[in-house]
FIKOLZA-1660 file (N, C-alpha, C; in steps of 0.1 Angstrom, whole numbers, plus 5000, padded with zeros to 4 digits):
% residues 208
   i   px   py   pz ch aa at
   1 5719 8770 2509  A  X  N
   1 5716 8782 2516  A  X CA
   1 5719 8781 2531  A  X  C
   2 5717 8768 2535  A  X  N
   2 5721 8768 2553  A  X CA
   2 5733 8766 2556  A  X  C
   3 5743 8762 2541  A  X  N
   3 5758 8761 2549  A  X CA
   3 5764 8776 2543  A  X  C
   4 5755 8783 2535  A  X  N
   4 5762 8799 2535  A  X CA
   4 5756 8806 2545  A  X  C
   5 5742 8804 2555  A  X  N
   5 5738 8811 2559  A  X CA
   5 5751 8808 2574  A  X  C
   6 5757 8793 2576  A  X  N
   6 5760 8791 2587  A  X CA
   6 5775 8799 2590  A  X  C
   7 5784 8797 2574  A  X  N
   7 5797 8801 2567  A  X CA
   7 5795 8820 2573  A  X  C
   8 5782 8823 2568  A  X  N
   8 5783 8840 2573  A  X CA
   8 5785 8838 2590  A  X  C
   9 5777 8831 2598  A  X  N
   9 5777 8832 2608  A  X CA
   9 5789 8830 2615  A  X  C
  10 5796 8822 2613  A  X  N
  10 5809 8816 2615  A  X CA
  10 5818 8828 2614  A  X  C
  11 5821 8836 2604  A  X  N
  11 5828 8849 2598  A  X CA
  11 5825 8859 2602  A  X  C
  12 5810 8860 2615  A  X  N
  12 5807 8872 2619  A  X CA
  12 5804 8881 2610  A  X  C
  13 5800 8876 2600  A  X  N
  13 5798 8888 2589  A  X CA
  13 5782 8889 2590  A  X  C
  14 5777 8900 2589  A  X  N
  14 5763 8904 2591  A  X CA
  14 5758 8908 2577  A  X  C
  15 5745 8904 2574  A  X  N
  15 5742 8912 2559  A  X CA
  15 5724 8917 2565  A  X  C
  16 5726 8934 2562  A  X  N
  16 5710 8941 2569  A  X CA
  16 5704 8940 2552  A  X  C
  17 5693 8933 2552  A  X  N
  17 5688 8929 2539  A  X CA
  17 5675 8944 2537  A  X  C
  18 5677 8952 2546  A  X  N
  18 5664 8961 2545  A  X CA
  18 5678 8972 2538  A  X  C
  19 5685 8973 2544  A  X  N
  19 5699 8984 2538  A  X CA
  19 5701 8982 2523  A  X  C
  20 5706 8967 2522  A  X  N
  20 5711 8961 2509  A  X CA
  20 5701 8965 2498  A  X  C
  21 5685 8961 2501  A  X  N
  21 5669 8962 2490  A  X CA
  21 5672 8980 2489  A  X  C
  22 5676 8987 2499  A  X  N
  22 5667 9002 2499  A  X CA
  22 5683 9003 2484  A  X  C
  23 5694 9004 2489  A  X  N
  23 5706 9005 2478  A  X CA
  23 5700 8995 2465  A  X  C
  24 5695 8989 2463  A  X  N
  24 5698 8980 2450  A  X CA
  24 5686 8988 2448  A  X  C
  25 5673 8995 2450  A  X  N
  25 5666 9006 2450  A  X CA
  25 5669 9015 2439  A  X  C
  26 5677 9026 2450  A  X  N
  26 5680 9038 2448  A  X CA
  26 5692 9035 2437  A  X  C
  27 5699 9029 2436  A  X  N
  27 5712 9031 2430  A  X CA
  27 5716 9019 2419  A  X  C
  28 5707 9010 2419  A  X  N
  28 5705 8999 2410  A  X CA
  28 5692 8997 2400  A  X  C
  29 5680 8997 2406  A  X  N
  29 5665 8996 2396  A  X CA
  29 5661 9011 2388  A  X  C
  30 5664 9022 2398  A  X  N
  30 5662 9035 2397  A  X CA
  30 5667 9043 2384  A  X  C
  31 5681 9037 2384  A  X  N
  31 5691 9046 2373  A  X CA
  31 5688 9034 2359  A  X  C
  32 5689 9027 2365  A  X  N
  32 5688 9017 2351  A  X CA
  32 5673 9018 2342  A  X  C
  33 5667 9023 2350  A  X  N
  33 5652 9023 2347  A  X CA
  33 5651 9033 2330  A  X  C
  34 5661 9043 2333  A  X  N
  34 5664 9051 2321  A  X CA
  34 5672 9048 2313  A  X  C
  35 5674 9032 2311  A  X  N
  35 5682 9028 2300  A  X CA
  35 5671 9023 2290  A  X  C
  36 5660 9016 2294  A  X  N
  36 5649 9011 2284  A  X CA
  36 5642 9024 2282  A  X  C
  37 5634 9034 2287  A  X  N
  37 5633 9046 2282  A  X CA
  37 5637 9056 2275  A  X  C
  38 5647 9051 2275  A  X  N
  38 5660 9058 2268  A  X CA
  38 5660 9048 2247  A  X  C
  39 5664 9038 2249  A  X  N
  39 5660 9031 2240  A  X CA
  39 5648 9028 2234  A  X  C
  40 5633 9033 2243  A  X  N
  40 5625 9035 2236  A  X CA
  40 5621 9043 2224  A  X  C
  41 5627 9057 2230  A  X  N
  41 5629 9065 2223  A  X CA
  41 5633 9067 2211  A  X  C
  42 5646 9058 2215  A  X  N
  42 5652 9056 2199  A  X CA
  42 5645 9048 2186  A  X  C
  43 5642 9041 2194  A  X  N
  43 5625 9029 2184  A  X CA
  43 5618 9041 2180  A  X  C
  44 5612 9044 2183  A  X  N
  44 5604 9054 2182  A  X CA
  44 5606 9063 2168  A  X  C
  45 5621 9068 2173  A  X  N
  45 5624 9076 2158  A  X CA
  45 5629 9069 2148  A  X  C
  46 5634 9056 2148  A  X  N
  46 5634 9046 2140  A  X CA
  46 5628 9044 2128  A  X  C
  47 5612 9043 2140  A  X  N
  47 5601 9040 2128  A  X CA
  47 5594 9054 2125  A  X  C
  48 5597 9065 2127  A  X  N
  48 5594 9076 2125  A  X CA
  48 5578 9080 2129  A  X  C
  49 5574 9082 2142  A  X  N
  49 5565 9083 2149  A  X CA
  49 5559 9093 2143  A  X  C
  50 5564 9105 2138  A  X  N
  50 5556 9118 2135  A  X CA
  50 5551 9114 2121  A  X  C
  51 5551 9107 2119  A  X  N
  51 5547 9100 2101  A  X CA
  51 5539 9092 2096  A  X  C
  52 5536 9084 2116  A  X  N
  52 5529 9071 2117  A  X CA
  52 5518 9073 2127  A  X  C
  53 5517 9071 2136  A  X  N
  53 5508 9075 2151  A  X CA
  53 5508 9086 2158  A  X  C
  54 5521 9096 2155  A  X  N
  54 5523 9111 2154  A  X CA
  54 5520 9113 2168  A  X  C
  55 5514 9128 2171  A  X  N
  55 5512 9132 2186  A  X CA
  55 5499 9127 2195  A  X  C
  56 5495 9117 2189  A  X  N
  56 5485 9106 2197  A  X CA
  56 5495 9100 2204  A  X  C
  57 5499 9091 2198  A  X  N
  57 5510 9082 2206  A  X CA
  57 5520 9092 2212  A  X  C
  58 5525 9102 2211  A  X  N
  58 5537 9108 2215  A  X CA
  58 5530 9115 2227  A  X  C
  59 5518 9120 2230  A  X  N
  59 5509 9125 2244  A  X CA
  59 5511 9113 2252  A  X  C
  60 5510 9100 2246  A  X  N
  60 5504 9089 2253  A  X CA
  60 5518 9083 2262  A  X  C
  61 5527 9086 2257  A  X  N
  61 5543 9085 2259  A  X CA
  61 5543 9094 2275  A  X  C
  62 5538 9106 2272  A  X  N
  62 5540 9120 2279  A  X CA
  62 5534 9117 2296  A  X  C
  63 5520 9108 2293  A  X  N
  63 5510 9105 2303  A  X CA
  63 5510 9092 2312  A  X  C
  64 5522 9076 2302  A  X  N
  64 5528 9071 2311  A  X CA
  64 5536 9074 2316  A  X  C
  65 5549 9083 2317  A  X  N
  65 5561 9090 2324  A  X CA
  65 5553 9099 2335  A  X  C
  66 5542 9105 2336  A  X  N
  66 5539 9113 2341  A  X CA
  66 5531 9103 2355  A  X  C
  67 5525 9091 2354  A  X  N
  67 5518 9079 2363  A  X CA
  67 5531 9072 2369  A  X  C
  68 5546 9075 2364  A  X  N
  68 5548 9065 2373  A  X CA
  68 5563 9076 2378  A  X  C
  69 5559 9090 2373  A  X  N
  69 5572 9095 2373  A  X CA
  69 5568 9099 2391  A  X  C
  70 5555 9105 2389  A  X  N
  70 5549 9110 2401  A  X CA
  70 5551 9101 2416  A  X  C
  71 5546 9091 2417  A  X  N
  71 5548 9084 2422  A  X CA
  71 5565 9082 2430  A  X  C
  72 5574 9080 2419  A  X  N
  72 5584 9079 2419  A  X CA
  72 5594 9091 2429  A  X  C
  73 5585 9107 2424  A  X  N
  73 5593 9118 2429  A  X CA
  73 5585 9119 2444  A  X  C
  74 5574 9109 2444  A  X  N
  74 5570 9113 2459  A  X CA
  74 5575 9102 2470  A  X  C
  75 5577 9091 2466  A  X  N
  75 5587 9080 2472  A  X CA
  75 5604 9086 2479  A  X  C
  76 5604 9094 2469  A  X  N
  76 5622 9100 2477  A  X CA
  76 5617 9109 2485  A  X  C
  77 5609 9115 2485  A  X  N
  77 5607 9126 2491  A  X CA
  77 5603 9128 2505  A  X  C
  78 5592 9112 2508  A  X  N
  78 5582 9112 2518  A  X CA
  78 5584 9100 2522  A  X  C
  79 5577 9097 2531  A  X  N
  79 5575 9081 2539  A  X CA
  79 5568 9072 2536  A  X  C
  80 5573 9058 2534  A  X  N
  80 5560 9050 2528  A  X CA
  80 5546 9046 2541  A  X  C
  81 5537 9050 2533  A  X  N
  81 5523 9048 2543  A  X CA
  81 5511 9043 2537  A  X  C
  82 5498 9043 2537  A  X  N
  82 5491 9038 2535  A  X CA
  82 5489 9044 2523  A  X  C
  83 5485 9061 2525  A  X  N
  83 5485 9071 2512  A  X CA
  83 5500 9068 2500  A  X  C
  84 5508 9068 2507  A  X  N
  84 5522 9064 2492  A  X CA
  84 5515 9048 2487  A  X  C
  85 5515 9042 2495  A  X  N
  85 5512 9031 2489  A  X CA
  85 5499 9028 2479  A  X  C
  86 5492 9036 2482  A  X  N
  86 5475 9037 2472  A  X CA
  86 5483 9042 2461  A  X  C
  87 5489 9054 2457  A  X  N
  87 5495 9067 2449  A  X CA
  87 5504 9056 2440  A  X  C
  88 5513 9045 2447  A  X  N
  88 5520 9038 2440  A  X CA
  88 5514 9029 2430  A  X  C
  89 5508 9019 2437  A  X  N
  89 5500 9009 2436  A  X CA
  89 5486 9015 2419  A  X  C
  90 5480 9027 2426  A  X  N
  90 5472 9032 2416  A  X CA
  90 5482 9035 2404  A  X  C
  91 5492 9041 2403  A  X  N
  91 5501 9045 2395  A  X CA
  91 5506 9033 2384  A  X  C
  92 5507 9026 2391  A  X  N
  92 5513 9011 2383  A  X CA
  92 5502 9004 2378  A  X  C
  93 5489 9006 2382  A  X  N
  93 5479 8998 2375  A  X CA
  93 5474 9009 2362  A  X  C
  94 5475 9021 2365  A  X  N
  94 5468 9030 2355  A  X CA
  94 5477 9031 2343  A  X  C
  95 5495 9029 2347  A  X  N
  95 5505 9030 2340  A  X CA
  95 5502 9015 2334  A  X  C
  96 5505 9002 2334  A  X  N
  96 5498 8991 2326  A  X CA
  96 5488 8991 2320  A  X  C
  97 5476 8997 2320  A  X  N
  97 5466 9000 2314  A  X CA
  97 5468 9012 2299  A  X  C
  98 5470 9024 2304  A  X  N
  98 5478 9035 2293  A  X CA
  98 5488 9021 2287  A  X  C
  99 5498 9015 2290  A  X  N
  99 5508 9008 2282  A  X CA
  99 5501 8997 2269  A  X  C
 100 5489 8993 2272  A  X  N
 100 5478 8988 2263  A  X CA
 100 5475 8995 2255  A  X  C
 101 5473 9006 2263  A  X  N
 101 5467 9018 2247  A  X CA
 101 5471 9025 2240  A  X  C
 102 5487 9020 2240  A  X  N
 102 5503 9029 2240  A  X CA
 102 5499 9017 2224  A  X  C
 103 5502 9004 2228  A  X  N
 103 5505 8998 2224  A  X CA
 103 5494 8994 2212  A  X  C
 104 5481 8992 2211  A  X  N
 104 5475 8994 2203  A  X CA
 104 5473 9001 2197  A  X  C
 105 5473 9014 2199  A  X  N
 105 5474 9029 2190  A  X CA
 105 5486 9027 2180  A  X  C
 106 5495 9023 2186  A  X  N
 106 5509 9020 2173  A  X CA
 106 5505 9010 2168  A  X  C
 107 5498 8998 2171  A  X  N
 107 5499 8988 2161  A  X CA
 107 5485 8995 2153  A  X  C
 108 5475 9000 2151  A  X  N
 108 5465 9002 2145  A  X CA
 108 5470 9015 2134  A  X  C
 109 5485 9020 2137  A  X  N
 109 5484 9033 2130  A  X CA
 109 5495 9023 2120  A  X  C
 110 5503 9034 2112  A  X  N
 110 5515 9022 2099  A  X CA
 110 5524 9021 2108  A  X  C
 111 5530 9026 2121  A  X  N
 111 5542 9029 2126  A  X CA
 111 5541 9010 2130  A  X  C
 112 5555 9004 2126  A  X  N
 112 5558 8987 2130  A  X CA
 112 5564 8989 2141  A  X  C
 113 5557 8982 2154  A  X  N
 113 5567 8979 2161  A  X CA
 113 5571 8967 2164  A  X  C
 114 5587 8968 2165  A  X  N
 114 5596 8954 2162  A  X CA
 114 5599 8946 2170  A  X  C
 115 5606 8933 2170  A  X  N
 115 5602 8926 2183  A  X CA
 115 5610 8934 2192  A  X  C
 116 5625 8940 2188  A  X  N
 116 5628 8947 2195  A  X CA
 116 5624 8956 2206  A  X  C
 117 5615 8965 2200  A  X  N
 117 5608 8974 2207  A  X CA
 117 5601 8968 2219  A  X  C
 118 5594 8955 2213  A  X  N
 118 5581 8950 2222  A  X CA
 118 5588 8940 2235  A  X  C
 119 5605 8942 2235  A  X  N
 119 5610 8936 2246  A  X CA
 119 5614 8950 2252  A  X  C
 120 5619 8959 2249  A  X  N
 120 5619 8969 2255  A  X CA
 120 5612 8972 2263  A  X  C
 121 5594 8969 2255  A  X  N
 121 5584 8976 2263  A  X CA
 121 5585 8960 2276  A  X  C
 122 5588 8954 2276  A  X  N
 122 5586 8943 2286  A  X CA
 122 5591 8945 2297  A  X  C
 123 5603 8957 2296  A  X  N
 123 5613 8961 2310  A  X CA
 123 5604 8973 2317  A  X  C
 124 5600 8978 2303  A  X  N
 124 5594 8993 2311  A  X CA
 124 5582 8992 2319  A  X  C
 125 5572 8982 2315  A  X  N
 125 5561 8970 2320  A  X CA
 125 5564 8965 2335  A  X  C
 126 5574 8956 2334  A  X  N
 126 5578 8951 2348  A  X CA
 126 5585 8958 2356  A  X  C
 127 5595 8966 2356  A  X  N
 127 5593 8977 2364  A  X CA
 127 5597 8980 2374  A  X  C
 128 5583 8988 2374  A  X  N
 128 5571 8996 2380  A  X CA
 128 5569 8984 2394  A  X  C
 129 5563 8971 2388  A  X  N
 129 5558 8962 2399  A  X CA
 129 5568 8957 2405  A  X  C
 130 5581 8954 2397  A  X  N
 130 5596 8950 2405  A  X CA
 130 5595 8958 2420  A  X  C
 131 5596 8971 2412  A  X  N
 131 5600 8983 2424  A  X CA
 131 5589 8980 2434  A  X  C
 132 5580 8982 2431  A  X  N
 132 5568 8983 2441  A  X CA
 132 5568 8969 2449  A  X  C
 133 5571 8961 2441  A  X  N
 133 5571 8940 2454  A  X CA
 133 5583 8951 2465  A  X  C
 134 5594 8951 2457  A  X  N
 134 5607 8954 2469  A  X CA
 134 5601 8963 2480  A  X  C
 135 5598 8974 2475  A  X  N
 135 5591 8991 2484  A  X CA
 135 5583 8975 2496  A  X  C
 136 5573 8974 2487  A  X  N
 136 5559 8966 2497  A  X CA
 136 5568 8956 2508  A  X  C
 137 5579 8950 2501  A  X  N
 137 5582 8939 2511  A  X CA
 137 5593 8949 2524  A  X  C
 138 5600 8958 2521  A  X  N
 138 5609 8969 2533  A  X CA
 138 5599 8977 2543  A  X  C
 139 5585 8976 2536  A  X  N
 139 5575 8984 2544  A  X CA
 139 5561 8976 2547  A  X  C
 140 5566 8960 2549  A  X  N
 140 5553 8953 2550  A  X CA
 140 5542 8960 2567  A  X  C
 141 5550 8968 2574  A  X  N
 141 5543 8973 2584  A  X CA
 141 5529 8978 2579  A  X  C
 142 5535 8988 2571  A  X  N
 142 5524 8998 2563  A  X CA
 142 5517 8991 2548  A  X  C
 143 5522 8980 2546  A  X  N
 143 5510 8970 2535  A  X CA
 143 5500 8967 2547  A  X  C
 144 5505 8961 2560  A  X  N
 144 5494 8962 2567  A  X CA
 144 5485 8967 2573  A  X  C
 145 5490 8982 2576  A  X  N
 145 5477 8992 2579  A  X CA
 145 5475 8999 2566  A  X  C
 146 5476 8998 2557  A  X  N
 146 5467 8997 2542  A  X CA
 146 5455 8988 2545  A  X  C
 147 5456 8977 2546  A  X  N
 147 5452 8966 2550  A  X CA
 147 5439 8971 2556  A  X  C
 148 5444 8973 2565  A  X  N
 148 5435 8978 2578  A  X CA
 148 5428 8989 2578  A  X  C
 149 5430 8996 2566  A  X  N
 149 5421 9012 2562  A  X CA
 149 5432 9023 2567  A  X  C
 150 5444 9018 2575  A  X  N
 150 5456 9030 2586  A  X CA
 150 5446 9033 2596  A  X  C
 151 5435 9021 2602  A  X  N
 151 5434 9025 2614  A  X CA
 151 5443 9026 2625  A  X  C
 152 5442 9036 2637  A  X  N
 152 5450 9036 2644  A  X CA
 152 5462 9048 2642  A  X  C
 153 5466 9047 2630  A  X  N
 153 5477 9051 2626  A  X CA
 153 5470 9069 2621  A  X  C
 154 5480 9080 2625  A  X  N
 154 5472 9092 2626  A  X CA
 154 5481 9096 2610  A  X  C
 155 5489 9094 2610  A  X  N
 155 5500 9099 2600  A  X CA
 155 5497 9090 2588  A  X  C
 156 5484 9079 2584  A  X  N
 156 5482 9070 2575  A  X CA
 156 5479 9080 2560  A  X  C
 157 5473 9088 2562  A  X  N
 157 5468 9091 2550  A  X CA
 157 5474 9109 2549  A  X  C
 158 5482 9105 2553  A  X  N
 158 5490 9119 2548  A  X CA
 158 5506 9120 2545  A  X  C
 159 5510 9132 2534  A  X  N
 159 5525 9133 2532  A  X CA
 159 5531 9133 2544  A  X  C
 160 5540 9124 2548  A  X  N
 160 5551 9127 2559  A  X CA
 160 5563 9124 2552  A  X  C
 161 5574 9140 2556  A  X  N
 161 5589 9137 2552  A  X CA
 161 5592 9126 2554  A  X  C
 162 5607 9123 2546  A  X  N
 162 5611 9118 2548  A  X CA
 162 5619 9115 2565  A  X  C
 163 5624 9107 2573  A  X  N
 163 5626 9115 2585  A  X CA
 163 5642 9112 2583  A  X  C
 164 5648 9101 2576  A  X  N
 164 5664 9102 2570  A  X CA
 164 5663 9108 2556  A  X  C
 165 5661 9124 2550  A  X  N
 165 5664 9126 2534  A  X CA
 165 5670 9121 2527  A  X  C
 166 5672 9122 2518  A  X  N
 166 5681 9116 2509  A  X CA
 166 5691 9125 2503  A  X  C
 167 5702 9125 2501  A  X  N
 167 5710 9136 2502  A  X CA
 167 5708 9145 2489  A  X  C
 168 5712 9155 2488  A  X  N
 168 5710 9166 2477  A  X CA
 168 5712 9164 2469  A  X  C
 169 5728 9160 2468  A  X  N
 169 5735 9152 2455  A  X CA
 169 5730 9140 2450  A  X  C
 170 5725 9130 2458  A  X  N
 170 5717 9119 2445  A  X CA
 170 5700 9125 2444  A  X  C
 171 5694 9135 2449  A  X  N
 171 5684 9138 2445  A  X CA
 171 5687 9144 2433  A  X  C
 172 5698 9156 2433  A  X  N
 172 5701 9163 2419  A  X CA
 172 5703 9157 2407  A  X  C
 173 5715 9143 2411  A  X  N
 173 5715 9134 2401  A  X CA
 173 5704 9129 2393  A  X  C
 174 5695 9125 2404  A  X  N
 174 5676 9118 2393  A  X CA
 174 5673 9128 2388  A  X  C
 175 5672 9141 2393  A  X  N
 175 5667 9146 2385  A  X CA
 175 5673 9155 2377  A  X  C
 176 5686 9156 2373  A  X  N
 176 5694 9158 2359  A  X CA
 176 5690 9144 2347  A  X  C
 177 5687 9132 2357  A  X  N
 177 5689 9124 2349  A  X CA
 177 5677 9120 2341  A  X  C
 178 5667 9129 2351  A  X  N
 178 5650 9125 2341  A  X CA
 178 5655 9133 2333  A  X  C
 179 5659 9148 2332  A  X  N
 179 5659 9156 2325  A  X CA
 179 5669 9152 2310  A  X  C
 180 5679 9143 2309  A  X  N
 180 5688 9142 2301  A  X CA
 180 5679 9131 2291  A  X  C
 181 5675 9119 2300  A  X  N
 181 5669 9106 2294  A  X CA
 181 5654 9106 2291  A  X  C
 182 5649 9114 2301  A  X  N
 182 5630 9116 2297  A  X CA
 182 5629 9126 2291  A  X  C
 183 5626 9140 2297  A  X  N
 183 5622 9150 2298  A  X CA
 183 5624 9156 2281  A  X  C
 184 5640 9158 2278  A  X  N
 184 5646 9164 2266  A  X CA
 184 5642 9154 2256  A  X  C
 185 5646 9139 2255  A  X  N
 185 5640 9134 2244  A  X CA
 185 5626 9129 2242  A  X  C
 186 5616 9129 2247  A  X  N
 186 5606 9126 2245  A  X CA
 186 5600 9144 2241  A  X  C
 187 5604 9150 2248  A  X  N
 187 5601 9164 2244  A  X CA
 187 5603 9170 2233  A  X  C
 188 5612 9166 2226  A  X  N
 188 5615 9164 2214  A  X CA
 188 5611 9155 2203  A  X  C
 189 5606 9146 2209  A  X  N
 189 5599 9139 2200  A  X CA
 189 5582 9140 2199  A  X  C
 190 5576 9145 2204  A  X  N
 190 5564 9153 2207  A  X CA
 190 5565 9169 2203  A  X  C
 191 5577 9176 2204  A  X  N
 191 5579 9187 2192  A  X CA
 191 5578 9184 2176  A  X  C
 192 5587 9172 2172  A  X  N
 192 5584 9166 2159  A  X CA
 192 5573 9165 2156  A  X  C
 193 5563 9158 2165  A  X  N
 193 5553 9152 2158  A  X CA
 193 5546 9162 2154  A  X  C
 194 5541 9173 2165  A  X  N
 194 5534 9183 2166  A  X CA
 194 5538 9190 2153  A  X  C
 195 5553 9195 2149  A  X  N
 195 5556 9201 2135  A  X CA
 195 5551 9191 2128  A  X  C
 196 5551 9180 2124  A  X  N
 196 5551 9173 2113  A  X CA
 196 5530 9174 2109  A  X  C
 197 5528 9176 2121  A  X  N
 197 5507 9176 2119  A  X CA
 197 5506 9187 2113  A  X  C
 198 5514 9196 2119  A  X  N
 198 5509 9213 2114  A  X CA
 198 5515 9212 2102  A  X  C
 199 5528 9207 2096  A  X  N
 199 5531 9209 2082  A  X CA
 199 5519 9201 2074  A  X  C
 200 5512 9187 2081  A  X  N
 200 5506 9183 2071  A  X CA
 200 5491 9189 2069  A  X  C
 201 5491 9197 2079  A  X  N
 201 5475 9207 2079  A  X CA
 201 5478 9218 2067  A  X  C
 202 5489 9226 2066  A  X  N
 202 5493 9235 2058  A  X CA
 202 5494 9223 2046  A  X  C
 203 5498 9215 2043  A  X  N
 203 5498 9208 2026  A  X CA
 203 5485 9207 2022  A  X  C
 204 5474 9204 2036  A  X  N
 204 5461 9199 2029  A  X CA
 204 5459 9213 2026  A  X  C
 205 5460 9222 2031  A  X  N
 205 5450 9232 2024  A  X CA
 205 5454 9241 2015  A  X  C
 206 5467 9241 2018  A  X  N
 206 5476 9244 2001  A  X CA
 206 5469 9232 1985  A  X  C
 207 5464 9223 1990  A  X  N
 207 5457 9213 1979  A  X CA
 207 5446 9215 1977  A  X  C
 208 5435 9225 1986  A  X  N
 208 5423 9222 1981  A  X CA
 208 5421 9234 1968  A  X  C
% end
């Protein structure tokens, strides 16, 4: 490490490690994040969820995306502070917690989940806390007046823009991209289930 750290120095070459974390962020953890969500999905209809755990598990689906999506859409949007950091932080523990009950509910119903699945769930698990160490270590100012309650700090406990946005076009992109990888198929699979209960309400009482 000390003859590459010396070799850059030598070559004048500079590396800003706060620039490099916020890109490996936005344009590396961010988008990939909808590759295991995306293959969840596919497990899911695999084992045929609307036949097994049905719209219990498929709400439950609905309410982790919703704990970590939030968070997620208020991070581009705003500045990190004491308040983003609680919103995060809470987000990620409530989102592991639901991921337990995600997960028991399918094993208690017939629907199998395979080891495949259960490494899937391992990416979508870690994460959340990946992102959140990196966020906490670019913004250890504001882990510290968390710390401190944001005493001092007038802007601690409130939305403040962002003060560089993020440009239009990669905002548009995330959010075409929830919409292609979350939004449409999980929505659709939560339509299934939903038909598949009402069809089996109508057989039961076609039977009595």
């Amino acid at each position: 490490m000390r003859d590459q750290a010396a070799e850059i120095a030598a070559t004048g070459t500079t590396v800003d490690v706060g620039d490099a974390t916020t890109r490996y962020l936005l344009y590396g953890l961010l988008p990939s994040w909808f590759v295991p969500g995306l293959a969840d999905w596919v497990m899911h209809r695999r084992t045929r969820i609307e036949e097994t755990s049905g719209t219990k598990e498929s709400l439950i689906h609905s309410l982790m995306m919703a704990e970590v999506g939030l968070p997620i859409a208020l991070t581009l949007r705003y500045e990190v502070n004491p308040l983003l950091l609680t919103v995060q932080l809470g987000g990620a523990a409530v989102h592991e917690a639901t991921a337990l009950w995600d997960v028991r509910t399918a094993v208690e119903s017939d629907r199998e989940v395979k080891p495949l699945e259960q490494h899937i769930h391992s990416f979508l698990e870690s994460l959340p806390f990946g992102a959140l160490a990196a966020l906490m270590c670019l913004h250890a100012d504001q882990v510290k007046s968390l710390v401190r309650g944001g005493r001092g700090d007038k802007d601690a406990w409130r939305l403040v823009p962002r003060r560089r946005p993020l440009s239009p076009g990669y905002l548009a992109g995330i959010d075409a991209a929830i919409g292609a990888c979350v939004l449409l198929p999980y929505g659709e699979e939560l339509l299934r289930c939903a038909r598949t209960a009402r069809a089996r309400k109508k057989s039961s009482r076609k039977g009595r």
